[in-house]
C-alpha positions, 0 to 999 in steps of 0.5 A: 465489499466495502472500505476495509483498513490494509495494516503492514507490520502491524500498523494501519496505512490505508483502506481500499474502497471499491472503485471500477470492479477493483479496490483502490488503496487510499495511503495514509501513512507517508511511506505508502504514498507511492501505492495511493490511489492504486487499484488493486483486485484484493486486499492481499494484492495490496500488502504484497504491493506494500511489502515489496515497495518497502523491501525495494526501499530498504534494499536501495542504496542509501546517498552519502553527501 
């Protein structure tokens, strides 16, 4: 496999390259970083990772100074 673009809502937010028999996200959009240089086994697991770290940040209680 080669280097392949991850999209979230329609946007590009990183590419997974092969790395050690798995895939490793590259984040390029800041609200992924959290997931960077994560390895993954497919580009599915990726955006499932995405999704569910952008539902736990949505869902989070916001601070109020």
């Amino acid at each position: 496999m080669q280097k392949q673009v991850i999209e979230f809502g329609g946007e590009p937010v990183g590419i997974v390259i092969p790395d050690e028999n798995r895939l490793k996200f590259i984040a390029v959009k800041f609200h992924v970083i959290d997931l960077d240089e994560q390895r993954f086994d497919t580009p599915d697991d990726v955006r499932v990772a995405i999704r569910d770290l952008v539902r736990a940040r949505h869902l989070a209680p916001s601070a109020h100074v």
